[in-house]
C-alpha positions as CSV (number, residue, x, y, z in Angstrom):
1,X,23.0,-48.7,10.0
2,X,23.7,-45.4,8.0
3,X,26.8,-44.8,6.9
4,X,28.1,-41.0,7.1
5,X,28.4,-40.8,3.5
6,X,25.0,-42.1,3.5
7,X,23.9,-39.5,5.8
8,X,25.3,-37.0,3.7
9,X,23.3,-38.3,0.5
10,X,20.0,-38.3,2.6
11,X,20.6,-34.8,3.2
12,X,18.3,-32.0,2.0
13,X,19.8,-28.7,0.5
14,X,17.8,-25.8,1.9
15,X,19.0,-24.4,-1.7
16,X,17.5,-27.4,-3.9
17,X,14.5,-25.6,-4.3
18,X,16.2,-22.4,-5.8
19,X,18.1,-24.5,-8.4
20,X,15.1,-26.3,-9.6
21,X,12.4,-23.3,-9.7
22,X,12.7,-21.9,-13.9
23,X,9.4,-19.9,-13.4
24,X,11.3,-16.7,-14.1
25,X,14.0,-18.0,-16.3
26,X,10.6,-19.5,-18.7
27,X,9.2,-15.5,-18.5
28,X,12.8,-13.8,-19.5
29,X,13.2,-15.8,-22.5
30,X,9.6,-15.6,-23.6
31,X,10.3,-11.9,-23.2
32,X,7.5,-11.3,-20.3
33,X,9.4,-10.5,-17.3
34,X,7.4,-7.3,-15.9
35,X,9.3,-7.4,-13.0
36,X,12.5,-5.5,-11.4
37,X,12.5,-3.0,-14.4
38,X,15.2,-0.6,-14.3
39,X,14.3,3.3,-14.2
40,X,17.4,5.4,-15.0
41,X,15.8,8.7,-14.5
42,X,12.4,10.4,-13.7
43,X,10.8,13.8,-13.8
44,X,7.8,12.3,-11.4
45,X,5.0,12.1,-14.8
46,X,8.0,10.9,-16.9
47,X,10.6,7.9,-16.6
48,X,13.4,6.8,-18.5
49,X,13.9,3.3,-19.2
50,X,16.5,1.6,-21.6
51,X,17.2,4.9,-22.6
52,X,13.8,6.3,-23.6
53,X,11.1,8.1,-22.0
54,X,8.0,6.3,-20.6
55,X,4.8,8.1,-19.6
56,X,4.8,6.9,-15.5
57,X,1.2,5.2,-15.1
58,X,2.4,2.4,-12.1
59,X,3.3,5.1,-9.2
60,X,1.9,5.6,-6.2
61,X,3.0,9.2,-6.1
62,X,-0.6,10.4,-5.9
63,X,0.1,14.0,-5.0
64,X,2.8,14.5,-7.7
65,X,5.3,15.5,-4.7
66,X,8.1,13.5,-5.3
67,X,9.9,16.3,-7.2
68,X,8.6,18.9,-5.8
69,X,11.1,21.7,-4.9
70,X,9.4,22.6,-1.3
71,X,10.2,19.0,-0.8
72,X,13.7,18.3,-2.2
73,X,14.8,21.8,-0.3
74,X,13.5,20.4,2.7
75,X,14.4,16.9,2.6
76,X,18.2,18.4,1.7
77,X,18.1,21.0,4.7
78,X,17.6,18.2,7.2
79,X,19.9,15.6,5.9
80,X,22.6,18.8,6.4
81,X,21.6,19.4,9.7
82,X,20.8,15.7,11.8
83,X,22.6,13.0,8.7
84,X,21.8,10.8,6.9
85,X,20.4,8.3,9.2
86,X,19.6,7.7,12.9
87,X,21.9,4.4,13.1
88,X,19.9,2.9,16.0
89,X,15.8,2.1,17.0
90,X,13.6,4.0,18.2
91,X,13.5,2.9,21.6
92,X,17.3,3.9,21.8
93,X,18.8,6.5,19.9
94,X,17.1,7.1,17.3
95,X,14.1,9.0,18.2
96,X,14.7,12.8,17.1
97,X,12.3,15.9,17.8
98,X,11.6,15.3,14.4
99,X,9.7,12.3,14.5
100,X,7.9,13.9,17.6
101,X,6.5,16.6,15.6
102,X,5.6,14.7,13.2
103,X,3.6,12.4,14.8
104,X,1.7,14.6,16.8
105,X,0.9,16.2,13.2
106,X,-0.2,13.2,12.0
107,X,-2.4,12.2,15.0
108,X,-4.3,15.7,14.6
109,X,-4.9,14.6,10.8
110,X,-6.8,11.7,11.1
111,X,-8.1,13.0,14.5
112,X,-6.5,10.3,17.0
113,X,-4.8,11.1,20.5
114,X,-1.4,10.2,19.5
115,X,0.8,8.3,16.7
116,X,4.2,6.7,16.1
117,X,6.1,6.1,13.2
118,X,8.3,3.5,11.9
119,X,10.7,2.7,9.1
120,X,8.1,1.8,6.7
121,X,4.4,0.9,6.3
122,X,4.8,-2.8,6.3
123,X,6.4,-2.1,9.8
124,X,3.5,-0.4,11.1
125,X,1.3,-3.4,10.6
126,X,3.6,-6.5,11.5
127,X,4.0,-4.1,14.7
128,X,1.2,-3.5,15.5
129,X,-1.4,-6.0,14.8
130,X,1.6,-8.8,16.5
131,X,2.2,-6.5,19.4
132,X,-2.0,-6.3,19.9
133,X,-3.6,-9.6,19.3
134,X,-2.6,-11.9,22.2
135,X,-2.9,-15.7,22.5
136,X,-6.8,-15.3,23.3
137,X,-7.7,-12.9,20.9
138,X,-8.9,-12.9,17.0
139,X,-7.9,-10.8,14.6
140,X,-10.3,-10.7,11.2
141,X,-9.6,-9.7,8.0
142,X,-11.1,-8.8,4.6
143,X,-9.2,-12.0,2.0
144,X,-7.8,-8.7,-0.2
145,X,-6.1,-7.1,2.5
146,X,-2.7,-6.1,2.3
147,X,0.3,-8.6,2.5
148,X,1.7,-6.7,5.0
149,X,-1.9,-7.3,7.2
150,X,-1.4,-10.8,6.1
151,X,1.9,-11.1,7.6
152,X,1.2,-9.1,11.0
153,X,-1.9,-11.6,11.6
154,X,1.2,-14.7,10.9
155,X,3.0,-12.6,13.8
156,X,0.3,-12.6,16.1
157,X,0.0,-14.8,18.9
158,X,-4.1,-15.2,18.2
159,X,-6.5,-16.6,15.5
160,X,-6.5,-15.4,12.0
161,X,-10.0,-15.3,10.1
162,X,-11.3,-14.1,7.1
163,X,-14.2,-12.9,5.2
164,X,-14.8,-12.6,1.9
165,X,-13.9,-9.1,-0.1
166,X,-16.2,-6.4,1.4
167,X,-18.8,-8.8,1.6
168,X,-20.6,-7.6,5.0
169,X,-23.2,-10.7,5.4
170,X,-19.8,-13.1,5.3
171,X,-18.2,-10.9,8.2
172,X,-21.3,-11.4,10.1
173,X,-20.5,-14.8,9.5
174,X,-17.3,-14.8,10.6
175,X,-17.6,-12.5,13.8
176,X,-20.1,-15.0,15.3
177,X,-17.6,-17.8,15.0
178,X,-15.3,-15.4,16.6
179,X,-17.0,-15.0,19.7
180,X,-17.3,-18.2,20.6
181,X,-13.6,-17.6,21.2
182,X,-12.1,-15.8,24.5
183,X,-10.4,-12.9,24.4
184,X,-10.7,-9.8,22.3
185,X,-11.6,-9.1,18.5
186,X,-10.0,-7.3,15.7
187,X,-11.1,-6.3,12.3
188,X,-8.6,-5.2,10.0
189,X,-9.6,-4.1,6.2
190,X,-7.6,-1.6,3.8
191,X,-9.4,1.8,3.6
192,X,-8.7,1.5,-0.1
193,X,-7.5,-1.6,-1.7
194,X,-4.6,-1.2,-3.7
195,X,-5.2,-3.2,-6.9
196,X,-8.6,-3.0,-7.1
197,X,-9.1,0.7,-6.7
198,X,-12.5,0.1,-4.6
199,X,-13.1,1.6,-1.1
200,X,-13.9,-0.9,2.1
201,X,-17.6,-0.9,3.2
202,X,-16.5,1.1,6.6
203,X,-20.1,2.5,6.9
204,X,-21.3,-1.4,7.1
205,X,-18.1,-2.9,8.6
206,X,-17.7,-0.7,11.7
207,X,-21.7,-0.7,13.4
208,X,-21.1,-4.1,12.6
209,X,-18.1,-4.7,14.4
210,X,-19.0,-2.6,17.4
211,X,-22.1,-4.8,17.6
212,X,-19.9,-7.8,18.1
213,X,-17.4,-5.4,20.4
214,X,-14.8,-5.8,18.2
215,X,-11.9,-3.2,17.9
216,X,-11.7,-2.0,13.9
217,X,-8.1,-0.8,12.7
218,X,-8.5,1.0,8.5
219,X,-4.7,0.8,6.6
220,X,-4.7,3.7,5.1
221,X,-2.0,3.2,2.6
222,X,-3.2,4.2,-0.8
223,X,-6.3,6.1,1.0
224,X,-4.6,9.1,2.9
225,X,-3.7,12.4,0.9
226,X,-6.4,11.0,-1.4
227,X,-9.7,10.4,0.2
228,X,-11.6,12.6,2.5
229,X,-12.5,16.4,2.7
230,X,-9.3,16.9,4.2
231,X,-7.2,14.0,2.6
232,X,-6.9,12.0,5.4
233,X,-8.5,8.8,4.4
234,X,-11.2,6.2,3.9
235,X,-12.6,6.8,7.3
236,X,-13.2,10.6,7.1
237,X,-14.5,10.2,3.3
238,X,-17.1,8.5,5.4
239,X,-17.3,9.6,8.6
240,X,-16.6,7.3,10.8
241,X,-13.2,8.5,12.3
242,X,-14.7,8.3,15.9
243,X,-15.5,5.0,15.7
244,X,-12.1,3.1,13.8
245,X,-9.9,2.3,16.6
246,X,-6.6,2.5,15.0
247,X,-6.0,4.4,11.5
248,X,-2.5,3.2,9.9
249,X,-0.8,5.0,7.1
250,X,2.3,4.7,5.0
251,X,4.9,7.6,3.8
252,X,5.7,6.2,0.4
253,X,2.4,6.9,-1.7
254,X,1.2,10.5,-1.1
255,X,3.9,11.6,0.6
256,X,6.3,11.2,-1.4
257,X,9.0,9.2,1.6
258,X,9.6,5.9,3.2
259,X,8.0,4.9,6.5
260,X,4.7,4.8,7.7
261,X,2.4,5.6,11.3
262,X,0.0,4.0,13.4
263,X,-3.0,6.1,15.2
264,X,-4.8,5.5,18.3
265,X,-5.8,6.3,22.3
266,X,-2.2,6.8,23.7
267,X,-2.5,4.6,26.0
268,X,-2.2,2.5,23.1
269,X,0.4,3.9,21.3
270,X,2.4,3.7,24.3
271,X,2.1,-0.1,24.5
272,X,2.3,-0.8,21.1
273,X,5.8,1.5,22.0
274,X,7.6,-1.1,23.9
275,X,6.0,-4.5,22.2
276,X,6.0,-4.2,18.5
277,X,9.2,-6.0,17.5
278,X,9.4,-4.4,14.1
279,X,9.9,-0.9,15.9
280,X,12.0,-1.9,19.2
281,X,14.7,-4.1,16.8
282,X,14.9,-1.5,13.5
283,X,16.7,1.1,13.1
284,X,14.6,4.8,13.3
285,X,13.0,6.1,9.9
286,X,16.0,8.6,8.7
287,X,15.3,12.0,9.1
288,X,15.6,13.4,5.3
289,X,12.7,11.0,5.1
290,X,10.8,12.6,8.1
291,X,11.3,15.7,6.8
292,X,10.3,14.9,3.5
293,X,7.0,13.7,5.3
294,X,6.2,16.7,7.4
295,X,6.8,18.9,3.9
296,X,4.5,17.4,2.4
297,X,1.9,16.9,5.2
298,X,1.7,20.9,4.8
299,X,1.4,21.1,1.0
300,X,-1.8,18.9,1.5
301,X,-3.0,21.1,4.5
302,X,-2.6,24.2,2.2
303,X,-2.7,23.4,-1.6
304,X,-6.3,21.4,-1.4
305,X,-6.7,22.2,-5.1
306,X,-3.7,19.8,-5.6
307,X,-6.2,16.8,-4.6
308,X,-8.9,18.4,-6.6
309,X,-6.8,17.7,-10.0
310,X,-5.5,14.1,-8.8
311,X,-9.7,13.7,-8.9
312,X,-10.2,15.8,-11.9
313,X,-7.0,13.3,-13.9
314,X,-9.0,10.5,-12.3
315,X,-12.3,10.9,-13.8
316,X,-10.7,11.6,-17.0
317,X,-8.1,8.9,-17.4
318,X,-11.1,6.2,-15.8
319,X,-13.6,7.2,-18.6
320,X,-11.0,7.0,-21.1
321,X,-10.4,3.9,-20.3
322,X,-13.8,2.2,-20.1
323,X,-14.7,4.0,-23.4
324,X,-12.5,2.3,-25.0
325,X,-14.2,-0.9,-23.6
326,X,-12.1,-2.2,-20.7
327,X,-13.2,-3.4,-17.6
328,X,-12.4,-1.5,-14.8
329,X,-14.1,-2.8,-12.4
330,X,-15.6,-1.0,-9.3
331,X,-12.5,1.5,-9.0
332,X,-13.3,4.6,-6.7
333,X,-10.3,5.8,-7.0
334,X,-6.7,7.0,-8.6
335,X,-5.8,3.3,-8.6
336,X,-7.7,2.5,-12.1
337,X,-7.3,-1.7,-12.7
338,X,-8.0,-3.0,-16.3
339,X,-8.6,-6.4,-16.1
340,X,-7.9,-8.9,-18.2
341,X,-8.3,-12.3,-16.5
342,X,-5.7,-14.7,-17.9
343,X,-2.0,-13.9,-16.8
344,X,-0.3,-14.4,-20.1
345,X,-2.4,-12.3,-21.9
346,X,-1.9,-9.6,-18.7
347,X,2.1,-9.8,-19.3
348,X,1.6,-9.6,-23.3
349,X,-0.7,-6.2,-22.4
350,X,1.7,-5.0,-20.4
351,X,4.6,-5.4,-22.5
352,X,3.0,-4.0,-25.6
353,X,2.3,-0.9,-23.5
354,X,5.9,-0.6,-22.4
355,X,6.9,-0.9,-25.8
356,X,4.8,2.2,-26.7
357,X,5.7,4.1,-24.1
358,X,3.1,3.5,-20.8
359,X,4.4,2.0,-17.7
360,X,2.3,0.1,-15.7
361,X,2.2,-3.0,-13.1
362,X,1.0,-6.4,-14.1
363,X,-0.7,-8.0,-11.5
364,X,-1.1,-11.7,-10.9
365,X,-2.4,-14.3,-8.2
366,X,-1.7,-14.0,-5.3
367,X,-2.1,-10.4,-5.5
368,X,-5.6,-10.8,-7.1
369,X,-7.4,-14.1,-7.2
370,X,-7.1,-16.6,-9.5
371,X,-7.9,-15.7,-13.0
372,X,-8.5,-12.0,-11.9
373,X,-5.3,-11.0,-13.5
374,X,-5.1,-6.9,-14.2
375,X,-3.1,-4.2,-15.3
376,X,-2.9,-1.6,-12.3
377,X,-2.8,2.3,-13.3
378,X,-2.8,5.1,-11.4
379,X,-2.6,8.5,-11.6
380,X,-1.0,11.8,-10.4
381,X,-2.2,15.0,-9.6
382,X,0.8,16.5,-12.1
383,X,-0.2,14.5,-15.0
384,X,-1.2,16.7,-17.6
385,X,-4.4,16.0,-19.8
386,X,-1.8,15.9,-23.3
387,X,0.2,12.9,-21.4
388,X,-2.8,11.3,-20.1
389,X,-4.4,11.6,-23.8
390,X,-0.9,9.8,-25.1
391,X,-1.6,7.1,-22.6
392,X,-5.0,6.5,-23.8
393,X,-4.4,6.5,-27.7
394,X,-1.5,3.5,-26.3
395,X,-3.8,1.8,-24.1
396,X,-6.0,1.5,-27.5
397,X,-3.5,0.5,-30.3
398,X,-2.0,-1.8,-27.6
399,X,-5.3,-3.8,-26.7
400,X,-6.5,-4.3,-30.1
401,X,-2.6,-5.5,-31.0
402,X,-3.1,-8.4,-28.0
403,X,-6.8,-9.0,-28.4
404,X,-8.2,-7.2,-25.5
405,X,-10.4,-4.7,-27.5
């Protein structure tokens, strides 16, 4: 018979395994802790850190408009006006005219019937992707997909598979199995995947899909304000808006915000309305940050040459790069990954580079696969060629000092 002191030894702290996990106590005293950094100031192309200035090569400020002063005005003008903040859901009281206007602005960009927004991107895929695969269904996804996809397939009610990264012969694979199953299918992939810097195969992907009647949804995160003739993503860089079934997008890469939409029939939209979770039970994106949003949804519709020097910084900071002899693998895009392989070696990179005066994101399993370790760059359309030239003369001294080059 147990005692109840025995019971209370036998006991399991749900804490025990925070006391005995020294992962990042090992990295802080070896001095490679890349994570968490404090930045006390910025100027967008330009951070301070520990008191000195770092040229900014780990944002996903794309368009340069996070300091823009259309967008700071803006941004100020509203807060004046409606607050700070909507203090309740959407599905209460917090859906303003501004959100309205927005997301039909958003709807006409990436050429869907209607959108809605929520508080932030990863929002916009536990939402929707829970609130849309039932029970029955299958939802399939590419293995690189973003977390956020990840998590929204955990959500959902169906069955999760995946295919390998943008490999089109494994998703044939896989969307066989799947419909051997009831109910209705889903592919999912990032338009453009955010640590490699390479596009999904949508011209492949989507005939395929369709020939298995499968629904396709594209995650436009890093994609939108970047790709396509008129910036708004993957699927209009290759034509295929007409046939992606739902086109998602986030607020806090090129447009310079928080929050992030889905787009679809709105018939759709409207269920998705009063079933996604992560909408009905969070409080309404605040409307500095919707207006911040619909300023910079103009710049794009106006100032096109603003994308055409994000491309023109691109090309030039990428074949820096591999001239000095790095690999960057098969990057499409602003997002330009070195890769290094090994994770130490990754975090001894990345601090040397701090040290001279480049920031930049380590990444490490399970954002990339095993021994696929990188450092991530990307670039802005306000860089100027003189900082991106500093960068590169860094990137050079630092990867001989570590071995790389």
């Amino acid at each position: 018979m147990t005692t109840g002191a025995q019971a209370d030894t036998d006991r399991v702290d749900v804490f025990s395994k925070c006391y005995t996990y020294t992962r990042v106590d090992e990295m802080k005293a070896a001095g490679l802790y890349p994570y968490f950094i404090p930045i006390e100031g910025s100027e967008g192309t330009v951070v301070k850190i520990d008191g000195q200035q770092k040229i900014m090569l780990g944002s996903n400020n794309y368009l340069g408009l996070t300091h823009d002063p259309r967008v700071l005005e803006c941004a100020e003008q509203v807060a004046r006006e409606y607050g700070t903040g909507c203090t309740g859901s959407r599905l209460l009281n917090g859906t303003l005219d501004l959100h309205e206007k927005l997301e039909r602005d958003l709807a006409a960009l990436v050429g869907k019937e209607s959108a809605l927004v929520f508080s932030t991107g990863f929002q916009v895929n536990l939402g929707t992707i829970s609130s849309l695969v039932g029970r029955q269904d299958t939802v399939i996804i590419d293995k690189l997909d973003h977390a956020s996809i990840v998590d929204g397939c955990r959500l959902a009610m169906g069955e999760t598979m995946r295919f390998r990264h943008n490999d089109i012969d494994d998703l044939e694979r896989i969307l066989k199995k799947a419909a051997q199953r009831p109910g209705g299918k889903l592919v999912v992939v990032d338009g453009l995947f955010s640590m490699e810097g390479d596009l999904s195969n949508l011209p492949e992907i989507v005939p395929l899909a369709e020939r298995f009647g499968a629904r396709v949804m594209v995650d436009e995160a890093h994609a939108i304000g970047v790709m396509g003739r008129t910036g708004a993503g993957a699927a209009e860089h290759f034509g295929v808006t007409d046939r992606v079934d739902l086109i998602m997008g986030t607020f806090s890469k090129s447009f310079a915000s928080i929050g992030g939409f889905v787009a679809t029939e709105d018939k759709v939209i409207q269920y998705i309305k009063v079933h996604s979770r992560s909408l009905i039970f969070s409080a309404a994106m605040a409307p500095y940050a919707v207006a911040t949003v619909q300023a910079c949804l103009d710049i794009l519709r106006t100032e096109p040459e603003r994308r055409e020097q994000l491309w023109k910084n691109t090309e030039f900071l990428k074949e820096g790069i591999r001239s000095l002899g790095y690999n960057t693998g098969s990057c499409e895009s602003p997002v330009i990954p070195i890769i290094v392989g090994e994770p130490i070696q990754t975090f001894m990179f990345w601090k040397e580079l701090l040290k001279q005066g480049v920031f930049t994101n380590p990444v490490v399993a399970p954002a990339v696969p095993e021994n696929s370790s990188l450092i991530r760059t990307s670039v802005m359309a306000t860089h100027t060629e003189e900082l991106l030239s500093q960068a590169l003369d860094i990137f050079k001294d630092a990867g001989k000092r570590v071995g790389l080059i």
